[in-house]
N, C-alpha and C positions, 0 to 999 in steps of 0.2 A: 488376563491375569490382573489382580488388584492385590492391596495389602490394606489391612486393620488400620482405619484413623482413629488414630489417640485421641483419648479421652483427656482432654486438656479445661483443666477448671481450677480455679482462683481456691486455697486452702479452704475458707471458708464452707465453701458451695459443695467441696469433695466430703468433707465433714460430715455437714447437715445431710446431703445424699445417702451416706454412710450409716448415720443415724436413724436415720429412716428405716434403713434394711433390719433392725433392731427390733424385737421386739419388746419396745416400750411403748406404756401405758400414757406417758406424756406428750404434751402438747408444747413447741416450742416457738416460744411469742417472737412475731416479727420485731422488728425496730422500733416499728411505732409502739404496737402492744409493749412495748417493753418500758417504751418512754412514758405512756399514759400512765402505767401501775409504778414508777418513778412518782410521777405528778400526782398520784393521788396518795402514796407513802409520806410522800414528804412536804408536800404543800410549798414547792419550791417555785420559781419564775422557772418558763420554759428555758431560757439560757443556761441556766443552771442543773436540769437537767440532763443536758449531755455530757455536762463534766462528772455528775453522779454514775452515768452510766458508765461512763469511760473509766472512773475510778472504780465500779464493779468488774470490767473489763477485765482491768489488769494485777485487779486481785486474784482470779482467779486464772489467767495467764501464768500468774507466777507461783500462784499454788499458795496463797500467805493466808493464814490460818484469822480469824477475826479476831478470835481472845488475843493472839499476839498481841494484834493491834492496840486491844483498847488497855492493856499494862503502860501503853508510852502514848496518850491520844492525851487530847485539849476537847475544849469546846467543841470545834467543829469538825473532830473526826466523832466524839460519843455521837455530837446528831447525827452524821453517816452510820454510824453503825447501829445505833435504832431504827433509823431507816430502812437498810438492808437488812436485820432480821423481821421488818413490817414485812417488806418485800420476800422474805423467805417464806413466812407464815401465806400470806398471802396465795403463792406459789405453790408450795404444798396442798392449801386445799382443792385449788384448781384445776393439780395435777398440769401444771406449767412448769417451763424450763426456759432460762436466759439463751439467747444465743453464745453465752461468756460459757456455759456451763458442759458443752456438748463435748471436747475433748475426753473431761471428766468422768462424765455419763459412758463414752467410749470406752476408757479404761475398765469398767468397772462391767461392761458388755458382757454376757457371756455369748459363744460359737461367733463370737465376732470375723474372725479368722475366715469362714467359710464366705464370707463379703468381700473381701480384701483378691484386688488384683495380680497375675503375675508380679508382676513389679511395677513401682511408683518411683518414677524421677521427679524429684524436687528441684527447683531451679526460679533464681529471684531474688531468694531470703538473705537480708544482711545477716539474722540471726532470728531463731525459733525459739518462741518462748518455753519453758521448761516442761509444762505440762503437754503440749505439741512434741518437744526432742522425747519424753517420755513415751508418750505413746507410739510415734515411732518405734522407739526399742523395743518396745511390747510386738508390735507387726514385724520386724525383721526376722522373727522368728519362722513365719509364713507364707513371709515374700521379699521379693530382691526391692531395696530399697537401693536407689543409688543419687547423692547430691551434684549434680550438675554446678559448675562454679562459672561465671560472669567473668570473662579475662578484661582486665582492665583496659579499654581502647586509647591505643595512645594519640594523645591529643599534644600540639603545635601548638605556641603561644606565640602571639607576631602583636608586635604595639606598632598602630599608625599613630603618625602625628598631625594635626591638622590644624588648618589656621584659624576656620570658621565650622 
């Protein structure tokens, strides 16, 4: 007798797996790829590049529109956001896609449902960003979604005192 080892993977990696099963036409750029066409958008020092990325990250983590943006921006969000529509243009003709962008691409899946497992326990997360809780609620329809919660370990505080 045995039993089914779960399929245990880091959000990311069940995503892009996911994505895959998809029938899209796109290609989606690893880290590197991603940071290269960064570096070549915007002509920035490699340091500066991960905070470009990381701020593309959680633009679309949180689902915030760019026009928003550029009504309340300075200096140095307009050069971000010429950037990122370089980087969009770019991407389009490619037929490239961010690692930030695959929830999204999710949502918008169709027979996605027929990928999707039994049920998916989550368990980890301080909190899921909006476009991830979204998509969830889209799959609960399909499958038993259930959040596992981290019971807080109680922990003992003891002060020594010492001479040296």
């Amino acid at each position: 007798m045995a039993w089914i080892t779960p399929t245990i993977l880091p959000l990311s990696t069940w995503l892009f797996s996911l994505w895959q099963k998809t029938e899209n036409q796109s290609v989606i750029l690893n880290s590197i790829q991603e940071q290269w066409l960064w570096k070549k958008v915007s002509q920035q020092p490699w340091p500066t590049i991960q905070t470009i990325q990381q701020a593309w990250e959680i633009l679309h983590a949180w689902q915030i529109d760019l026009t928003l943006i550029r009504k309340h921006s300075n200096d140095t969000v307009n050069a971000f956001l010429q950037w990122a529509e370089d980087f969009i243009t770019q991407c389009q003709q490619h037929q490239w896609i961010s690692s930030a962008e695959i929830p999204c691409q999710l949502l918008s899946a169709d027979n996605i449902e027929k990928h999707l497992p039994e049920s998916i326990y989550l368990t980890g997360f301080d909190d899921l960003p909006p476009i991830v809780t979204k998509l969830f609620q889209k799959f609960k329809t399909q499958c038993h979604i259930k959040t596992i919660e981290q019971k807080p370990s109680k922990s003992k505080v003891i002060r020594f005192e010492l001479d040296n």
